[in-house]
Short mmCIF file of the C-alpha atoms (twelve columns), coordinates in Angstrom:
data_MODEL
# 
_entry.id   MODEL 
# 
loop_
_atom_site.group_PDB 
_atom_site.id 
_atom_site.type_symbol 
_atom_site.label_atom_id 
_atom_site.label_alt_id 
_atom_site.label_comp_id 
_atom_site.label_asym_id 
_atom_site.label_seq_id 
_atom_site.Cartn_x 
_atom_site.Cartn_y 
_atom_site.Cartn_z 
_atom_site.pdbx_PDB_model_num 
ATOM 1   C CA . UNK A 1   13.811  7.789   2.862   1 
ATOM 2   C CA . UNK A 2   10.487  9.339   1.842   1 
ATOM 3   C CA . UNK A 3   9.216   12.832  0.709   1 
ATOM 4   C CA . UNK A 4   7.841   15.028  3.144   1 
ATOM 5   C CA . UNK A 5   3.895   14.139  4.368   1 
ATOM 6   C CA . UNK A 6   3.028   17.743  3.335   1 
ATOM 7   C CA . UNK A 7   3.549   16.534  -0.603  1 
ATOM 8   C CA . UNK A 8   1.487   13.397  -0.119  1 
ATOM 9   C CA . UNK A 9   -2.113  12.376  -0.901  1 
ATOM 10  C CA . UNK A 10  -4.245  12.031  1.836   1 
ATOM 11  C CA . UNK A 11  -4.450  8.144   2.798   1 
ATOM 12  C CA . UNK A 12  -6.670  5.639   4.391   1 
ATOM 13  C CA . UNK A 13  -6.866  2.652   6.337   1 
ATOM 14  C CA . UNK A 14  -8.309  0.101   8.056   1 
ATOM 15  C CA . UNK A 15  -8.403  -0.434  11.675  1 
ATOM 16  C CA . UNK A 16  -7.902  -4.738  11.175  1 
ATOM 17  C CA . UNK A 17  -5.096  -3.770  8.267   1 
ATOM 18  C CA . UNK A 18  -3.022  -1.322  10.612  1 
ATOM 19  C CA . UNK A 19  -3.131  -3.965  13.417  1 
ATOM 20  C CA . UNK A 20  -1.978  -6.473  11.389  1 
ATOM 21  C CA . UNK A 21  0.406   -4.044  10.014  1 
ATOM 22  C CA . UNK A 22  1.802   -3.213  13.404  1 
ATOM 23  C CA . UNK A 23  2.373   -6.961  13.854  1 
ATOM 24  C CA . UNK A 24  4.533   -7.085  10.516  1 
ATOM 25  C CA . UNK A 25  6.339   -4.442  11.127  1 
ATOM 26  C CA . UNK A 26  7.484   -5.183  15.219  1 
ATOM 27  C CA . UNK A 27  8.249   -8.965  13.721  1 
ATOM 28  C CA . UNK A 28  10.217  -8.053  10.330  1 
ATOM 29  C CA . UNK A 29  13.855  -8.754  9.877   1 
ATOM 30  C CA . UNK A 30  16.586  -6.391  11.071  1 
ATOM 31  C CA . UNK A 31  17.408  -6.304  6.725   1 
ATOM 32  C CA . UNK A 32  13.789  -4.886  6.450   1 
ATOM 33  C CA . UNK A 33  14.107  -2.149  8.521   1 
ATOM 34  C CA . UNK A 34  14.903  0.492   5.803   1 
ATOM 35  C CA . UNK A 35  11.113  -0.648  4.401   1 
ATOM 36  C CA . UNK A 36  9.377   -1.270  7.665   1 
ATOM 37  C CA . UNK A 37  10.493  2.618   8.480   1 
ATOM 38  C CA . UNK A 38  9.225   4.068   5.421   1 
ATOM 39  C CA . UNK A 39  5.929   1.997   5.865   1 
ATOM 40  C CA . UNK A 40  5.547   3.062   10.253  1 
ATOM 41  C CA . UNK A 41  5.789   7.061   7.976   1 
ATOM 42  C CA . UNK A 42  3.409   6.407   6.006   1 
ATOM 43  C CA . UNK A 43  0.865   4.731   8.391   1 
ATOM 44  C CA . UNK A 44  1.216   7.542   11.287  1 
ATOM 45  C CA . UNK A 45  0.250   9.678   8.686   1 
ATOM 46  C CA . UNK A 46  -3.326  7.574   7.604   1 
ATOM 47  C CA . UNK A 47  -6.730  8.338   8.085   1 
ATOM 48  C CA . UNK A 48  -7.773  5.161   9.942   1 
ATOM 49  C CA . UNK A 49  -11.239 3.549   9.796   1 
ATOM 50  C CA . UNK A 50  -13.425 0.558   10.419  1 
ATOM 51  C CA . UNK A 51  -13.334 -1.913  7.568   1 
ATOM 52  C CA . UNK A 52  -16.790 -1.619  7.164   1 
ATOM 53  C CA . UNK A 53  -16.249 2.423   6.521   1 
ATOM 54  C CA . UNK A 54  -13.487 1.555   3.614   1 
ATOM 55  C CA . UNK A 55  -14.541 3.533   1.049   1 
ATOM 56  C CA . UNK A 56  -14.207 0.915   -2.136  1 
ATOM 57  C CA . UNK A 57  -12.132 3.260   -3.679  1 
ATOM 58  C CA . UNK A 58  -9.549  2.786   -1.752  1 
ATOM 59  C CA . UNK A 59  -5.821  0.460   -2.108  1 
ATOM 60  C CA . UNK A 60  -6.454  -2.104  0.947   1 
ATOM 61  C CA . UNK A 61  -4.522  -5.152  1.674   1 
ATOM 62  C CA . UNK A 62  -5.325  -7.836  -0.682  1 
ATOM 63  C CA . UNK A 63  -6.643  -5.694  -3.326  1 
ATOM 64  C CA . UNK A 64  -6.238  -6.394  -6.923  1 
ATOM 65  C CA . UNK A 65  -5.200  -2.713  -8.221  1 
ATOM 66  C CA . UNK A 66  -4.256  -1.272  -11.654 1 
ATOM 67  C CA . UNK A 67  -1.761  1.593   -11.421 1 
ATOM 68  C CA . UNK A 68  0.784   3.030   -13.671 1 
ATOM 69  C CA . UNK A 69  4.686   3.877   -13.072 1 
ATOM 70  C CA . UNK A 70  4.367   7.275   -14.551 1 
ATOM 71  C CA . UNK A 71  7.990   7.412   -15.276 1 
ATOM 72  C CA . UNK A 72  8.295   4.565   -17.359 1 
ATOM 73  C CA . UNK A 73  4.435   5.175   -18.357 1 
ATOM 74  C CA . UNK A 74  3.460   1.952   -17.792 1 
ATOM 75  C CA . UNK A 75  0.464   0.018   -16.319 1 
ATOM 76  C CA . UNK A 76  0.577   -2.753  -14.102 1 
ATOM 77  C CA . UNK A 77  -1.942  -5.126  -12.252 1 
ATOM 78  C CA . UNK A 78  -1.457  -6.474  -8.566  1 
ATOM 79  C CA . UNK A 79  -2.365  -7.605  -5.826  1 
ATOM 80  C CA . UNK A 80  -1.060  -6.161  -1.887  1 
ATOM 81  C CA . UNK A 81  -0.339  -8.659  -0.223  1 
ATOM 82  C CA . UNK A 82  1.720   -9.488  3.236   1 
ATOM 83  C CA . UNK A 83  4.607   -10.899 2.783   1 
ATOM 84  C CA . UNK A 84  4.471   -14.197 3.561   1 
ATOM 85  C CA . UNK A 85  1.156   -14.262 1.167   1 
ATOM 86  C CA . UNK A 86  3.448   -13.142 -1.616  1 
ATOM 87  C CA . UNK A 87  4.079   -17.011 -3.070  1 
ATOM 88  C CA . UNK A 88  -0.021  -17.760 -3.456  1 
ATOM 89  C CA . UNK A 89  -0.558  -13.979 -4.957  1 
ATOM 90  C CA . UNK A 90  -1.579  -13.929 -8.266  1 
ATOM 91  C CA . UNK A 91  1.561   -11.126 -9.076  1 
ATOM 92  C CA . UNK A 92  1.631   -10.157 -5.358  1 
ATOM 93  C CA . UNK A 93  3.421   -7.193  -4.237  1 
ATOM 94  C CA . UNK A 94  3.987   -7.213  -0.807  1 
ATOM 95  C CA . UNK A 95  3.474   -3.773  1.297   1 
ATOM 96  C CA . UNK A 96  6.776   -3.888  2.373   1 
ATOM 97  C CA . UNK A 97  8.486   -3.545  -1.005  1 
ATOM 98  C CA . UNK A 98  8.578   0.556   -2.102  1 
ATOM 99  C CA . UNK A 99  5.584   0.084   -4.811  1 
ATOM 100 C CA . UNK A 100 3.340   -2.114  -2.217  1 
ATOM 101 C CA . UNK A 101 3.758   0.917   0.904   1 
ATOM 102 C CA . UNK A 102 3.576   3.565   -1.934  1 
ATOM 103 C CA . UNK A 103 0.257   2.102   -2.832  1 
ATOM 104 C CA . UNK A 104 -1.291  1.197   0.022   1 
ATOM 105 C CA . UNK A 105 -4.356  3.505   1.328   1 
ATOM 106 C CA . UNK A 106 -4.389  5.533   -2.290  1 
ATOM 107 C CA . UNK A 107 -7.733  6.256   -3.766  1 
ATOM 108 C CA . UNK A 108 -7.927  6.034   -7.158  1 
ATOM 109 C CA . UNK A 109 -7.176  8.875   -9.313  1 
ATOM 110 C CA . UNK A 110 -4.251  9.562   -6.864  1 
ATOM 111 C CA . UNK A 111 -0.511  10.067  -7.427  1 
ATOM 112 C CA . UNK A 112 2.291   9.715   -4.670  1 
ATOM 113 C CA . UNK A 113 6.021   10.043  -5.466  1 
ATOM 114 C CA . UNK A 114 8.079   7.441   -3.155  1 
ATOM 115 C CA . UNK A 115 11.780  7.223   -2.572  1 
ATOM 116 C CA . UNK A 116 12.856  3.375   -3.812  1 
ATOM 117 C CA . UNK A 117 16.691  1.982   -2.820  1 
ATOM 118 C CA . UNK A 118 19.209  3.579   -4.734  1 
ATOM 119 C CA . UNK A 119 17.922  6.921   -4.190  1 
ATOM 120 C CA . UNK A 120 15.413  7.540   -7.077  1 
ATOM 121 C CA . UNK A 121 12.122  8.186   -6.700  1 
ATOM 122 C CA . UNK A 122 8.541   6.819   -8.666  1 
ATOM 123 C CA . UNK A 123 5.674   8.037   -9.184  1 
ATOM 124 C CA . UNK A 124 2.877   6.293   -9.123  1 
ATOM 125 C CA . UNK A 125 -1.189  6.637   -9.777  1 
ATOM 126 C CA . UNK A 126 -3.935  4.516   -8.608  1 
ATOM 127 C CA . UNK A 127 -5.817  4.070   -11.886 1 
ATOM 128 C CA . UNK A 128 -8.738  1.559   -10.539 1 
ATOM 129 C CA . UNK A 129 -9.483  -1.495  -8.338  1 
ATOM 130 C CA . UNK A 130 -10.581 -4.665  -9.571  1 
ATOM 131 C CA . UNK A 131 -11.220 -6.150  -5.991  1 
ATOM 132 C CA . UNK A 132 -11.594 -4.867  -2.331  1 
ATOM 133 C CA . UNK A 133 -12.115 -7.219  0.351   1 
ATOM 134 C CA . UNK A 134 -13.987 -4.587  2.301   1 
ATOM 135 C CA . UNK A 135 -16.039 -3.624  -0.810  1 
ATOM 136 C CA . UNK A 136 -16.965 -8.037  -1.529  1 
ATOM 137 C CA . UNK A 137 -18.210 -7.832  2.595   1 
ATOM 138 C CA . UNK A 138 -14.635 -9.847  3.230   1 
ATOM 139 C CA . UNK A 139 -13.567 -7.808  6.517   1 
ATOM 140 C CA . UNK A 140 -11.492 -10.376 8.453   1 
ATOM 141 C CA . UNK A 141 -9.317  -11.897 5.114   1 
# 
């Protein structure tokens, strides 16, 4: 489902996200599985750190983030979110869906290319954050 790790950005995260990552994934429906697989890819290939380490330059979950589609050359504001957060999300996007796992762990200034159901790909670039829980001192939301 995904591009080879070779043509990817380096990523990071943190050590409280991937655990509660790991949860999601080992408790998702069987329908997700397509999405949890390209996410466990993604993750084995992650820098991983201490929350407190994050640099704030960094997509985490529950980050606000600005990045563009630059396909369709257009900029859009979100927030990560799990997804059963996605309902109380001012525009959520949950790191299960192909933008939320393409984002997740980019610094900004970075540009990943991510396979999406129906076998085309985006690209996408990390052009700032407007909130980081790690960067606010919020390690445990």
């Amino acid at each position: 489902m995904s591009i080879a790790n070779s043509q990817r950005p380096p990523i990071t995260v943190s050590t409280l996200d991937l655990e509660r990552l790991e949860t999601l994934m080992a408790q998702a429906p069987r329908a997700a599985l397509p999405y949890v697989e390209a996410l466990e890819t993604e993750l084995a290939r992650a820098s991983v750190v201490e929350p407190e380490q994050m640099p704030a330059d960094v997509a985490t979950m529950n980050s606000v983030v600005r990045f563009r589609d630059l396909a369709a050359q257009q900029e859009h504001r979100a927030t990560l979110v799990y997804p059963q957060h996605l309902a109380g999300a001012d525009r959520g996007i949950s790191v299960l869906a192909p933008v939320g796992s393409a984002l997740l762990g980019l610094r900004v200034g970075q540009s990943i290319h991510w396979q999406v159901p129906g076998g085309h790909q985006i690209e996408l670039e990390l052009l700032g954050i407007d909130y980081q829980p790690e960067a606010a001192g919020e390690y445990h939301r």
